[in-house]
C-alpha positions as CSV (number, residue, x, y, z in Angstrom):
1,X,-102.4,90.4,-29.7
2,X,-100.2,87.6,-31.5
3,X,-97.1,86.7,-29.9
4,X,-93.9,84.9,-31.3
5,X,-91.9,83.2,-28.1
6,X,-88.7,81.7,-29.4
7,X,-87.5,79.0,-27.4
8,X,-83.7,78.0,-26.4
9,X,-84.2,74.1,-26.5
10,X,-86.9,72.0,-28.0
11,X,-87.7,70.5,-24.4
12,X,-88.8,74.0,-23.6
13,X,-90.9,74.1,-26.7
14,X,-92.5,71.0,-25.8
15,X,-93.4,72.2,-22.5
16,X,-95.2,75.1,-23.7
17,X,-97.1,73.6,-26.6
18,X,-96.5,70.3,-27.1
19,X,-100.7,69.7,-25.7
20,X,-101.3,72.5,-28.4
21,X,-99.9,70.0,-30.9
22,X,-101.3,66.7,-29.9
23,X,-104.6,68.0,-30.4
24,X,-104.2,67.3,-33.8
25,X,-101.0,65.0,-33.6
26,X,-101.2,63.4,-36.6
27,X,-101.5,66.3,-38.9
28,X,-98.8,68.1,-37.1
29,X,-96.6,64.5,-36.9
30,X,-93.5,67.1,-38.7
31,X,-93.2,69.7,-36.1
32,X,-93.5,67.5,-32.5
33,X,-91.6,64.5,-34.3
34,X,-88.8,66.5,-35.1
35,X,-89.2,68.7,-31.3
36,X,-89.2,65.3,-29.5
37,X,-85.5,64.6,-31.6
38,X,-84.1,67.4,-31.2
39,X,-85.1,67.7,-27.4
40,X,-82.4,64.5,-27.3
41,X,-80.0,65.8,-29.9
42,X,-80.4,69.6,-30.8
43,X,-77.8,69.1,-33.9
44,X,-79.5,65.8,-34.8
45,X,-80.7,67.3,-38.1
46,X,-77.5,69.6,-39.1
47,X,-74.7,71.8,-37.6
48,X,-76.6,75.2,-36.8
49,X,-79.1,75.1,-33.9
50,X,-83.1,74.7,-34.7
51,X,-85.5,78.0,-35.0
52,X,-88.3,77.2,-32.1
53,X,-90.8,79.2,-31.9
54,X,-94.0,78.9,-30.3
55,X,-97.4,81.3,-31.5
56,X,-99.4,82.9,-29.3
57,X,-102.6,85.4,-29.2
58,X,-105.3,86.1,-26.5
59,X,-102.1,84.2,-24.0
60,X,-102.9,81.0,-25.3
61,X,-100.7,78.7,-28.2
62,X,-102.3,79.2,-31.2
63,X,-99.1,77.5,-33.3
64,X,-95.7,76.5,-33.9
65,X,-92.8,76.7,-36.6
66,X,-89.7,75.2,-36.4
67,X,-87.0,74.5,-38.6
68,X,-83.9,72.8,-38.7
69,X,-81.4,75.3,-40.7
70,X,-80.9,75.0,-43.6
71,X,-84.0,73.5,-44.2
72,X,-87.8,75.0,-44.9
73,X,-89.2,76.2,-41.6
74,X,-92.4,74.0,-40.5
75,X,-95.6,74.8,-39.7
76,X,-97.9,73.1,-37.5
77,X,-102.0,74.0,-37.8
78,X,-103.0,77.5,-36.7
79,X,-106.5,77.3,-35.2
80,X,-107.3,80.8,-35.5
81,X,-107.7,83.0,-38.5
82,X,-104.8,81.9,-40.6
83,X,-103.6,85.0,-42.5
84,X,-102.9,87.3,-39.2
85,X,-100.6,85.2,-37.7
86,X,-98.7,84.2,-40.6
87,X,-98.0,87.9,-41.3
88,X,-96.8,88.2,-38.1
89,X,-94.5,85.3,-37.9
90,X,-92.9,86.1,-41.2
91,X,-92.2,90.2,-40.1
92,X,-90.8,88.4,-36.7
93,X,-88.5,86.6,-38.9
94,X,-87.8,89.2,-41.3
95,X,-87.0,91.4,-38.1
96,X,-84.4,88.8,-37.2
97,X,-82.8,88.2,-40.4
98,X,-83.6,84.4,-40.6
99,X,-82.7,83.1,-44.0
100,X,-86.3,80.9,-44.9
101,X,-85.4,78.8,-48.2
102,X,-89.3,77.6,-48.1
103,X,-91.8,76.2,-46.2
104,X,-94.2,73.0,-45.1
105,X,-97.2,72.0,-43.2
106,X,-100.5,72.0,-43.6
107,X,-102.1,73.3,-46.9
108,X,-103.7,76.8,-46.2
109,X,-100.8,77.7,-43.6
110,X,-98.1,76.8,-46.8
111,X,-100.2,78.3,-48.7
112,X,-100.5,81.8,-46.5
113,X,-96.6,81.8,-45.6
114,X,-95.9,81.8,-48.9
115,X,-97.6,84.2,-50.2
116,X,-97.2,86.7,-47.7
117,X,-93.1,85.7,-47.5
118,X,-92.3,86.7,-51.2
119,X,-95.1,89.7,-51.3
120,X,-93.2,93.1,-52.0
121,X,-89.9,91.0,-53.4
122,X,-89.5,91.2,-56.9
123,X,-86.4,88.9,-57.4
124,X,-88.1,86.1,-55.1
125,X,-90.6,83.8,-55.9
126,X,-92.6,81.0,-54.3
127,X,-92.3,77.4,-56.0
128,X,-94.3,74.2,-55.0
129,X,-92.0,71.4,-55.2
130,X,-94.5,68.8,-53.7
131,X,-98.3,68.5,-52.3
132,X,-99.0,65.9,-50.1
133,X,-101.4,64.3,-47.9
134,X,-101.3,62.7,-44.5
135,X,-102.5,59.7,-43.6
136,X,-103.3,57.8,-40.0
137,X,-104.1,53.9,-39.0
138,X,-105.1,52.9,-35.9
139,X,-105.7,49.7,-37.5
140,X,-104.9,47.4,-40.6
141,X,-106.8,45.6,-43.3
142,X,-105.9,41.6,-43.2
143,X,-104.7,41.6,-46.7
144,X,-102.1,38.5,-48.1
145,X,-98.5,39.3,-47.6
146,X,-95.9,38.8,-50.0
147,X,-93.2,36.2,-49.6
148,X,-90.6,36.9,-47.2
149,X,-90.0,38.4,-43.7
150,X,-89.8,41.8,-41.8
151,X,-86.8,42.5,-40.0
152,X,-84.3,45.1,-38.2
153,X,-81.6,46.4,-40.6
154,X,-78.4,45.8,-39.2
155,X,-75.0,47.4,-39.4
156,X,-73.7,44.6,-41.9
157,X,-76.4,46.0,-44.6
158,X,-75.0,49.4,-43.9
159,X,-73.6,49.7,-47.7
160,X,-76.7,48.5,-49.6
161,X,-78.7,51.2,-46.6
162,X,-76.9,53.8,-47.8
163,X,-77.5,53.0,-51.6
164,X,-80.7,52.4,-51.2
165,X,-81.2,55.9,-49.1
166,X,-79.4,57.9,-51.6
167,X,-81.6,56.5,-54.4
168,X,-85.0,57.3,-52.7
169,X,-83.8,60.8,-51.9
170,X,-83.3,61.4,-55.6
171,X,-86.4,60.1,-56.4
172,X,-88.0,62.3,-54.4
173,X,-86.6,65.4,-55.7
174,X,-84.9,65.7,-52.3
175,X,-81.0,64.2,-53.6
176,X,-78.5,64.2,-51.0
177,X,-74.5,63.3,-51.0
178,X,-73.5,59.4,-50.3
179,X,-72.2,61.1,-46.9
180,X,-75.1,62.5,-46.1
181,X,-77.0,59.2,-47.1
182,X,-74.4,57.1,-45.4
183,X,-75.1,59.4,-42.2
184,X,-78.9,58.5,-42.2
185,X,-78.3,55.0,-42.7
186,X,-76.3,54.6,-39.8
187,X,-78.4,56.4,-37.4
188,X,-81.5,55.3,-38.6
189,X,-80.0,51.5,-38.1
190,X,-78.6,52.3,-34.7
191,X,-82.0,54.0,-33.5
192,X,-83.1,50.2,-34.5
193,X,-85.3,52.2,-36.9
194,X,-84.9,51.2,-40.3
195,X,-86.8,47.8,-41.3
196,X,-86.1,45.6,-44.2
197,X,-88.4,43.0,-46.2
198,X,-85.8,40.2,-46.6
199,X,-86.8,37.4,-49.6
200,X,-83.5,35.7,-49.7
201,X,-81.7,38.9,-49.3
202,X,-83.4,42.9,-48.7
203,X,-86.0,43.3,-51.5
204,X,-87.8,46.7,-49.8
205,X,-87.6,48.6,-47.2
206,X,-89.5,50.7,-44.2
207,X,-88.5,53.1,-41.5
208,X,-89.9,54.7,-38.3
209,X,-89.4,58.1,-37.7
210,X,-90.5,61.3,-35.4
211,X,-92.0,59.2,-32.4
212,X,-94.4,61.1,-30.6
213,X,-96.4,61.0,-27.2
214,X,-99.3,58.9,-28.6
215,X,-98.2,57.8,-32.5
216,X,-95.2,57.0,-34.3
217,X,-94.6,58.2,-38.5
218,X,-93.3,55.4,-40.7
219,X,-91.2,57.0,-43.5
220,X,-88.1,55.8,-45.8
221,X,-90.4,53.5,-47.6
222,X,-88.4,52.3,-50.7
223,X,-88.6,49.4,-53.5
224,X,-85.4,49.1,-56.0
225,X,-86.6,48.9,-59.5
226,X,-85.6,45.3,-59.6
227,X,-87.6,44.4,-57.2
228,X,-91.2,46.3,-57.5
229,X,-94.3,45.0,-58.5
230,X,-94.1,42.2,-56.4
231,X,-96.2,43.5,-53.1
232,X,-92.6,44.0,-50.7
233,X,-93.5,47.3,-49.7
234,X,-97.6,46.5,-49.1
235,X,-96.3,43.9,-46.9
236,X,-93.3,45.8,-45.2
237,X,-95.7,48.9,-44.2
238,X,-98.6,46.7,-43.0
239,X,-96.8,44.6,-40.8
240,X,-94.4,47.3,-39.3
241,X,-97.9,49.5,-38.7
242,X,-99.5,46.2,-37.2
243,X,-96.2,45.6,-34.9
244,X,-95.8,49.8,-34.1
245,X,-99.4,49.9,-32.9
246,X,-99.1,46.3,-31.1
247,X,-96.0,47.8,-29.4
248,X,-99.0,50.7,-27.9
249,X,-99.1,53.4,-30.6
250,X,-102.4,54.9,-30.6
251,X,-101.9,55.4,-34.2
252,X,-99.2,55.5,-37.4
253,X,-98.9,58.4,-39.8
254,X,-97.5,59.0,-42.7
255,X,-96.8,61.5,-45.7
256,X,-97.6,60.7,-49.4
257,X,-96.6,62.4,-52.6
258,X,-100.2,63.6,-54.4
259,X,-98.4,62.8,-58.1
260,X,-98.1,59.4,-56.5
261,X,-101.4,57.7,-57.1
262,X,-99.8,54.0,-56.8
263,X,-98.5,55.0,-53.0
264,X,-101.8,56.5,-52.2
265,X,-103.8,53.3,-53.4
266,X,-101.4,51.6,-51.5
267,X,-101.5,52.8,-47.7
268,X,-105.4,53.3,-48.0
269,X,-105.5,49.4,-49.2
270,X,-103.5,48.9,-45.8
271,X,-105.8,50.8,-43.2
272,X,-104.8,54.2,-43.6
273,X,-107.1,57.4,-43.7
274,X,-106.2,60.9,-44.8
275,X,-106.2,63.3,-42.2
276,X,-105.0,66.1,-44.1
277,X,-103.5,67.7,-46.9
278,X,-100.3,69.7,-46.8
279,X,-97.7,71.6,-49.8
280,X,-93.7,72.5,-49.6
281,X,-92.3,75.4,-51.2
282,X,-89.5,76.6,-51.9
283,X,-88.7,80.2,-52.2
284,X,-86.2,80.9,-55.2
285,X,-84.8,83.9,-57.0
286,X,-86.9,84.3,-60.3
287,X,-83.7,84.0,-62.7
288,X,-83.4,80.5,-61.3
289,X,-86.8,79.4,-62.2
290,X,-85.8,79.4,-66.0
């Protein structure tokens, strides 16, 4: 029997099955990052309250979604036969009239949410906007580094943060409003999370993001045009991985864009491994698609 247990608070969801997670941490780095934040800061990510729900059958955790209105709802690994428990998580949510503008997470559980969210609806359909693949280091490669230093962002580079933020969200196909990057900039630099490879002046930069119990994910990795080609982010994500795991990470993870083969070549050159492979969609009326 499959089980859907909605939680108040993301402590509560942590308690529950946040060992179910960190059996695979690395692969399901989106759902306990973001239930570790939000178990500090339940309107960290937006104004409505997060969707936690924890997955059970035969009494025992089996997954977890979460999502962070009005966001795509997350999906951690299911380690039982996919297709059953996806069909029931999506008539739970049908049956409390959640609004799911698409999903993430791990390949085949995308894949089966998907599918089974737009069968039946003939004004909805399912779009991937990106495939990816994680990746995890528990070590680096000793490779040259590129003129310059790593350091903390502070609140003077706030301005060219935000600019810089804005302009990797774009290129991402995720664009948000200068408020919105403005926001991010300035908690990212508060949280003393936000790195920058300064050459005379920022060239690239790095950021940490969803700390966990045993690894941390770097993210927010971004080169202005001007200033590409020349090894800046290589050098920012080796060192911050080599200074996150010195600090006593177990490992670093990260997400790359599959149409990205330059980023790929990159983090492998480093030390990383792919873990995984994951898609978002995005579920949108068919008269939008055209």
């Amino acid at each position: 029997m499959i089980e859907i247990i909605s939680h108040n608070n993301a402590s509560e969801l942590i308690s529950l099955s946040g060992a179910y997670l960190e059996q695979n941490e690395s692969e399901n780095n989106l759902p306990i990052g973001l239930a570790y934040r939000l178990a500090e800061d339940p309107y960290y990510y937006g104004s409505e309250l997060p969707l936690l729900l924890s997955i059970w059958e035969q009494r025992k955790v089996v997954g977890v979604a979460v999502m962070t209105p009005p966001k795509r709802i997350i999906l951690s690994r299911i380690e039982v036969e996919i297709q059953p428990v996806v069909g029931h998580l999506v008539r739970h949510l049908r049956e409390i009239d959640v609004q799911v503008p698409g999903v993430v997470g791990p390949e085949a559980e995308a894949q089966a949410f998907s599918d089974c969210w737009v069968e039946g609806i003939d004004d909805i359909l399912a779009s991937i906007d990106k495939r990816m693949r994680v990746f995890e280091a528990r070590s680096v490669a000793n490779l040259p580094i590129s003129p310059g230093r790593l350091r903390f962002a502070h609140h003077n580079d706030h301005p060219l943060m935000a600019k810089w933020i804005a302009a990797l969200s774009e290129a991402v196909g995720e664009p948000t409003s200068f408020d919105g990057a403005k926001s991010r900039a300035e908690k990212l630099i508060t949280d003393q999370q936000l790195y920058i490879w300064d050459n005379n002046g920022p060239v690239s930069i790095a950021g940490v993001s969803r700390p966990m119990k045993n690894g941390v994910t770097i993210g927010v990795v971004y080169t202005p045009p001007e200033h590409r080609k020349n090894g800046y982010a290589t050098s920012s994500v080796l060192l911050l991985t080599k200074k996150l795991l010195s600090d006593g990470y177990s490992f670093c993870s990260l997400y790359t864009d599959l149409s990205n083969p330059t980023s790929n070549s990159i983090y492998t050159k480093i030390g990383y491994v792919p873990i995984g492979d994951a898609l978002a969609f995005d579920f949108v009326a068919k008269k939008q698609r055209f």
